[in-house]
C-alpha positions as CSV (number, residue, x, y, z in Angstrom):
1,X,-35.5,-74.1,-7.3
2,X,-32.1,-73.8,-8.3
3,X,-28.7,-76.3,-8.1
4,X,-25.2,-76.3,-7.2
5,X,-23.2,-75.7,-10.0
6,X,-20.5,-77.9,-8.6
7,X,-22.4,-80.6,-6.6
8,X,-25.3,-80.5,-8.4
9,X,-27.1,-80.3,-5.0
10,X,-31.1,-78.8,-5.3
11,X,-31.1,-75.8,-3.2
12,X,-33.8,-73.5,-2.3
13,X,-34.4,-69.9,-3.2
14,X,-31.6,-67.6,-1.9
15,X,-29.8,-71.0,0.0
16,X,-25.8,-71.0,-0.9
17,X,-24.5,-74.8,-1.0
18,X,-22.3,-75.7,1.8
19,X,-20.1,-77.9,-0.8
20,X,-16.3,-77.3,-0.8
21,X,-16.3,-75.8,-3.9
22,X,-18.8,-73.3,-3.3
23,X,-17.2,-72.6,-0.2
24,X,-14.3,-71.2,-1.6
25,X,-15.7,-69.7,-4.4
26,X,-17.4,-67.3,-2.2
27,X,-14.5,-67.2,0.6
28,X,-12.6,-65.8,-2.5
29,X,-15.3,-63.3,-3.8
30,X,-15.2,-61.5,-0.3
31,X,-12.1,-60.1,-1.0
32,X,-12.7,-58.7,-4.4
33,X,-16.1,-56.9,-2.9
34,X,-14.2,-55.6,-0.1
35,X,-11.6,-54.1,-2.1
36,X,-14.0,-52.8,-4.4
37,X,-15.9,-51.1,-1.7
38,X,-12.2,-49.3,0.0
39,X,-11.6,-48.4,-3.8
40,X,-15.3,-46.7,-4.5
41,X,-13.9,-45.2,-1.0
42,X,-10.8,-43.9,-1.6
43,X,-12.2,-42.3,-5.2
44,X,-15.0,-40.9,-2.9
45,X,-12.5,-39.1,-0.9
46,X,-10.2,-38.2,-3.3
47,X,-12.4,-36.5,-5.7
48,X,-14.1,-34.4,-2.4
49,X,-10.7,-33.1,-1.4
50,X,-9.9,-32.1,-4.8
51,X,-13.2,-30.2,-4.5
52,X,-12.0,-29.2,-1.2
53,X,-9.0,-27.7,-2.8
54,X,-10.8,-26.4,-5.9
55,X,-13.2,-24.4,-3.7
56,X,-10.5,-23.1,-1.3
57,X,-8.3,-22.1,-4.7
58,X,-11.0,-20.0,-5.9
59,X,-11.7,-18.1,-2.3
60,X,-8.2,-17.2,-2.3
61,X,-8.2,-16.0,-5.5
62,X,-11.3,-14.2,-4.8
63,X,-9.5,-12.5,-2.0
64,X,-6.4,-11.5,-3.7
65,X,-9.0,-10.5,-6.5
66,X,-10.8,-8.0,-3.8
67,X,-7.5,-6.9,-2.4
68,X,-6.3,-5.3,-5.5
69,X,-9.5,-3.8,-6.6
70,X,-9.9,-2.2,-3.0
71,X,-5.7,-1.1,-3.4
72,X,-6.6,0.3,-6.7
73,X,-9.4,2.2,-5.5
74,X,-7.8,3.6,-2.6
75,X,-5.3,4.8,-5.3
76,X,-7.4,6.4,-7.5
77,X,-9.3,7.9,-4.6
78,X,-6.0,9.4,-3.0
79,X,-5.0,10.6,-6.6
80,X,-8.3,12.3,-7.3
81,X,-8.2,14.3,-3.7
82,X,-5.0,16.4,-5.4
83,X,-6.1,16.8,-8.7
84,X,-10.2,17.0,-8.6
85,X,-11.1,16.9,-5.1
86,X,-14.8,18.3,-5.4
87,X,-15.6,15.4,-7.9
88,X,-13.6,12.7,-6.2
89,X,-15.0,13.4,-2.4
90,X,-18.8,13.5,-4.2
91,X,-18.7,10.4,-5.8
92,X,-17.0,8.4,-2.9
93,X,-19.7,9.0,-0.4
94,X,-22.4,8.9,-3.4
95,X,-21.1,5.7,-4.3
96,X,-20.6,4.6,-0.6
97,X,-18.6,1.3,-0.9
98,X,-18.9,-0.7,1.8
99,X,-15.1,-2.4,1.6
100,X,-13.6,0.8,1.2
101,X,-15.3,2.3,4.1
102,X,-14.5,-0.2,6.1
103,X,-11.3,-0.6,5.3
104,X,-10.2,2.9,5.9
105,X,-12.0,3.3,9.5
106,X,-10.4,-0.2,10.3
107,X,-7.0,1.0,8.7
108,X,-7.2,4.4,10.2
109,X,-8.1,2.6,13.9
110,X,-5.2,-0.2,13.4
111,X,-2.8,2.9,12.5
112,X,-3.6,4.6,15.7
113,X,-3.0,1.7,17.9
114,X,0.1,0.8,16.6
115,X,1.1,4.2,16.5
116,X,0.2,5.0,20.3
117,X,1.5,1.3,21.3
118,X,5.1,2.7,19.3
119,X,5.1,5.2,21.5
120,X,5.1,4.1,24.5
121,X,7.5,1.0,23.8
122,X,9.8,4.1,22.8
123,X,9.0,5.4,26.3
124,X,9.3,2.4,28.4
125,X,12.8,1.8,26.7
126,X,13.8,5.5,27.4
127,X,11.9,5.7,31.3
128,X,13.9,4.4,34.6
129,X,12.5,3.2,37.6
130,X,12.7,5.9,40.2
131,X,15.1,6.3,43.3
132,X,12.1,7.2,45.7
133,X,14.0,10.7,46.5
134,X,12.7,13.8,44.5
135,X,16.0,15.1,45.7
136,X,17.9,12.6,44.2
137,X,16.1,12.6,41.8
138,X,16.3,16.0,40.9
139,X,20.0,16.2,41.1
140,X,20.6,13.4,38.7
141,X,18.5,15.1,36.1
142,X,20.2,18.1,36.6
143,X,23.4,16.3,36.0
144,X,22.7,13.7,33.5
145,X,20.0,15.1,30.7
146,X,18.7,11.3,29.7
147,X,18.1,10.8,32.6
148,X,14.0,10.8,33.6
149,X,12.1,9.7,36.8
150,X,8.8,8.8,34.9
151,X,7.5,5.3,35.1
152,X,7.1,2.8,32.4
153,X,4.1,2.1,31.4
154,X,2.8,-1.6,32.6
155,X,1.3,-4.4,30.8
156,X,-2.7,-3.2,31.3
157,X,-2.4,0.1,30.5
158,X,-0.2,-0.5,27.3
159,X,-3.3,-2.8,26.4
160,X,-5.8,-0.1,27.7
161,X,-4.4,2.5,25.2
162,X,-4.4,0.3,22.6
163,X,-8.1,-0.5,23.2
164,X,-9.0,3.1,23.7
165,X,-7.6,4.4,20.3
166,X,-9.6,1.3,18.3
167,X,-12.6,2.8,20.1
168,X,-12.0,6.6,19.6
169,X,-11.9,6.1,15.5
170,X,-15.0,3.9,15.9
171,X,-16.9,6.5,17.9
172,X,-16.0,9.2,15.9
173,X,-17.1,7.8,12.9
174,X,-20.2,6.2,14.2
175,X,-21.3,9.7,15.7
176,X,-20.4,12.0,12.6
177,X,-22.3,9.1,10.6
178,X,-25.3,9.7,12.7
179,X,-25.5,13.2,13.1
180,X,-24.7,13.8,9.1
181,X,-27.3,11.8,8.4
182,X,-30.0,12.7,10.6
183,X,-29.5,16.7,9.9
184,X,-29.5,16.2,6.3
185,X,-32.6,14.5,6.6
186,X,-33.7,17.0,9.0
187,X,-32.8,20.3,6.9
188,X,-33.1,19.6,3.5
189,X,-35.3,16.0,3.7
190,X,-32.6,14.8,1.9
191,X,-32.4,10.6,1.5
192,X,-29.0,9.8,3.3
193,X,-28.1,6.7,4.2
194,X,-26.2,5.9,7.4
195,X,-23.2,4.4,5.3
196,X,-23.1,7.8,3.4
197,X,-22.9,9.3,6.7
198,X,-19.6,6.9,7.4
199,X,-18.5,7.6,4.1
200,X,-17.9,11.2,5.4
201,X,-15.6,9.9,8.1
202,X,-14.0,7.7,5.7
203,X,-12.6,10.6,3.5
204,X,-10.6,11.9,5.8
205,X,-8.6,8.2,6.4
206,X,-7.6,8.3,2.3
207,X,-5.0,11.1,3.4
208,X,-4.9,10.5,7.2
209,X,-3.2,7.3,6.9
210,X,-0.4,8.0,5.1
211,X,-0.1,11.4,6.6
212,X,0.1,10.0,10.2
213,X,2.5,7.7,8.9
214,X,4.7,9.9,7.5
215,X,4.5,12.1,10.4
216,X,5.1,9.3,12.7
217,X,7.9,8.2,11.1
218,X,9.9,11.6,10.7
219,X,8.5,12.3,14.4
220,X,11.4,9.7,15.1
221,X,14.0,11.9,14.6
222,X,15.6,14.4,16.8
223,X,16.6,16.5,14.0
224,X,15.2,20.0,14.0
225,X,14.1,20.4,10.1
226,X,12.2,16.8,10.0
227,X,10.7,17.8,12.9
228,X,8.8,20.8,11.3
229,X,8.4,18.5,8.5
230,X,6.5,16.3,10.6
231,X,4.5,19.6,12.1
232,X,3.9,20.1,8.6
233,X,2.3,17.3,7.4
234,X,0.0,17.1,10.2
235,X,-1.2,20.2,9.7
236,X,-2.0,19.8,6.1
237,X,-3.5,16.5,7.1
238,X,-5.6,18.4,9.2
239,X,-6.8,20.9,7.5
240,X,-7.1,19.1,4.0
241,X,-9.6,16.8,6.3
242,X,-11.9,19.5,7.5
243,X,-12.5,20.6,4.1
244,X,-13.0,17.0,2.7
245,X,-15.6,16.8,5.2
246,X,-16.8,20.2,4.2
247,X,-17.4,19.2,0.3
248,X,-18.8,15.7,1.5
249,X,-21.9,17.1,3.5
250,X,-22.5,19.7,0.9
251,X,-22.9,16.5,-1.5
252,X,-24.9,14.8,0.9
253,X,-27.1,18.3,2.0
254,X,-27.8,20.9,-0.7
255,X,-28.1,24.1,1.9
256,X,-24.6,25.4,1.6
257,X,-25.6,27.7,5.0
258,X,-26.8,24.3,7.3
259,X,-22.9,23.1,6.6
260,X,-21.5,24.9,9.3
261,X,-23.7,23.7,11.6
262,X,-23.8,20.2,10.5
263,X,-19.9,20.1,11.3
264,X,-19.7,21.5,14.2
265,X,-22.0,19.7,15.8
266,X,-20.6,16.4,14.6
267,X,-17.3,17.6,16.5
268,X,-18.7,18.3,19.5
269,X,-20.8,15.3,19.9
270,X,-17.1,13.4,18.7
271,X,-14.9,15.9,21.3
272,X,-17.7,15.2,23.8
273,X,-17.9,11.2,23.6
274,X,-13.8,11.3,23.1
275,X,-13.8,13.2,26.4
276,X,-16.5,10.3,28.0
277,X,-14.1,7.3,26.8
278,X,-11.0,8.6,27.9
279,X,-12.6,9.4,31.5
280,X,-13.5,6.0,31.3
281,X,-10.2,4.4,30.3
């Protein structure tokens, strides 16, 4: 049994007095409890987007973090391939690093497509619709040198090619991959892991970016000289890949005479599927 402390009513257990008093007493705690509660809230909230933000702060830093490690790598890498490229090319697909890798197939896939997407913008700016006469048409070339009766290229097929380089870079690394590894294993019972086997690819994208940059960009021109220069650094491009893929399978497979092999099989298989894809497309 308990009593009103402003009556002095006897009430039972749990029973609030319905006395004036008591009345507003507890009209006037409901309030306070409800603003208590929407502060508790609030704080709630508060603190779980500042964790929100906290956590989001540290994944970008994270990123930035793994950005200029892989840009410092890619450095050293590219530095190494002119001044110790037997060392360098070993311990890149010894190490295999899974960022890098895929960063430079995905870089070396992204460069091609813009590249080839470049190129036909430049095109479609430079192409005019033609007159529906090869006569005419003829004669107006003769006449006027800019002028050309090829077609733009449309919408889907500016798309197509786009597609169609992203998959010839992943092809041709997926294959090489495959067929490094499994010869390796085949020859010398070597233990060669599949990203090795990418990692060979991969090599060739630490120069071939740049390179195909460079010799995109001085393709631009009409002048003579940069144009060898662009010949140039393809061809060094070229070449300098071949053998990076030469001293990469001879770190991978000890047989110095199953090398040979090893590559030209890997192109043919890549020529061969390249050939399949662009039927296809």
């Amino acid at each position: 049994m308990s009593f009103c402390k402003y009556c002095g009513r006897q009430l039972q257990d749990g029973e609030v007095c319905t006395c004036q008093q008591a009345q507003q007493s507890a009209g006037a705690a409901q309030p306070q409890q409800a603003a208590q509660q929407t502060f508790q809230q609030g704080a709630g909230q508060q603190t779980q987007q500042g964790f929100n933000q906290q956590q989001a702060s540290q994944q970008m830093d994270a990123v930035k973090k793994a950005g200029a490690n892989a840009a410092l790598d890619y450095l050293n890498v590219l530095k190494g391939l002119f001044t110790s490229p037997v060392e360098t090319v070993s311990a890149f697909v010894a190490k295999a690093n899974v960022i890098m890798i895929a960063i430079l197939i995905g870089g070396q896939a992204i460069i091609n497509m813009l590249t080839r997407l470049f190129d036909m913008l430049i095109a479609n700016s430079k192409a005019k619709v033609t007159t529906g006469s090869k006569e005419l048409d003829s004669l107006l070339s003769s006449y006027y040198s800019s002028y050309t009766n090829t077609k733009p290229y449309p919408a889907g097929s500016i798309f197509k090619n786009m597609l169609l380089e992203i998959l010839l870079v992943a092809v041709a690394a997926a294959v090489i991959a495959l067929v490094v590894m499994l010869l390796a294993k085949a020859f010398n019972k070597a233990n060669v892991t599949y990203m090795q086997g990418l990692a060979v690819y991969a090599i060739t994208a630490v120069l071939g970016i740049p390179a195909e940059l460079l010799s995109w960009v001085t393709g631009l021109t009409s002048v003579g000289f940069i144009d060898r220069i662009s010949s140039c650094v393809t061809v060094f491009s070229n070449v300098a890949g071949y053998a990076f893929v030469y001293i990469a399978i001879r770190a991978l497979c000890k047989d110095e005479k199953k090398i040979p092999l090893i590559m030209a099989i890997s192109y043919v298989a890549v020529n061969f599927l390249t050939w399949v894809l662009r039927l296809m497309f």
